[in-house]
N, C-alpha and C positions, 0 to 999 in steps of 0.2 A: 181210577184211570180216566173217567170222564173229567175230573177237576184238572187232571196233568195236562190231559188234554186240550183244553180251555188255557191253561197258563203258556202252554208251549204251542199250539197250532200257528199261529202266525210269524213268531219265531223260526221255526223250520222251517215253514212255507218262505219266508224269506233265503235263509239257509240254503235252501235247495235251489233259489235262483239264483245266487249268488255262486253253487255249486257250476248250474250249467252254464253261467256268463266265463266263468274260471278254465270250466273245459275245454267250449266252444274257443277260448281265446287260443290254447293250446293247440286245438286241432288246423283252426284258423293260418298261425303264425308260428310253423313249426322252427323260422329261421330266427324267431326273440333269441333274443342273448340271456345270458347267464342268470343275472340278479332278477332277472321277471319272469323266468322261467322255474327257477326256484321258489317264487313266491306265488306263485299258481299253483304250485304243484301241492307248497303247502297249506294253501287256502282248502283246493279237493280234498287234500288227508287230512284237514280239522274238522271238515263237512262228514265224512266219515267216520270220525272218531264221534264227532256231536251225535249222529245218528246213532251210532251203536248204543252209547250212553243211555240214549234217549230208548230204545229199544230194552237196555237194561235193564232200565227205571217201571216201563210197562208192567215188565216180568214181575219185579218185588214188587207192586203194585196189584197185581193179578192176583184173585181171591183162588184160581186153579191156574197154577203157575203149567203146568203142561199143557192144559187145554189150549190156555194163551197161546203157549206155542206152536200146537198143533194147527190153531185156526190162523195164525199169522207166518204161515209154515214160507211165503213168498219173500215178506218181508224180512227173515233171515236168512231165504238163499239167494236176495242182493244183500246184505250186509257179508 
C-alpha cells in the first residue's frame, strides 16, 4: 500500500482539486448552460469513480483486507 501510495498521492491530491474547482463552479453558477454543465458534472463523477478505484486498489493491496476496512471505515462512508 505504501508503494501505491507514493505512485498515486499527488495524482489524487490533484484529483481532488480539480474535483472542488468542478463543484465550486457548480455551486457558483447555477444559471451555466447545458454543455458546461454536463461537463462538470462529468468531471465530479470521474473524480469519484477514480476515487473508488483507488480505494479498491488499497483493499487487494491490504495484507488483512477487513482490517483495511474497518480502520478506513470514513473513507468508504464518503465514497
Amino acid at each position: 500500500i505504501q508503494a501505491w501510495d507514493r505512485r498515486v498521492d499527488w495524482w489524487l491530491t490533484g484529483l481532488a482539486v480539480l474535483f472542488l474547482v468542478a463543484y465550486a463552479w457548480q455551486v457558483l453558477d447555477p444559471a451555466m448552460g447545458e454543455p458546461g454543465a454536463t461537463l462538470l458534472e462529468a468531471v465530479v463523477t470521474g473524480v469519484w469513480i477514480v476515487f473508488g478505484l483507488d480505494y479498491l486498489v488499497r483493499i487487494w493491496l491490504a495484507q488483512n483486507r477487513w482490517r483495511f476496512v474497518y480502520t478506513h471505515l470514513l473513507d468508504l462512508a464518503i465514497l
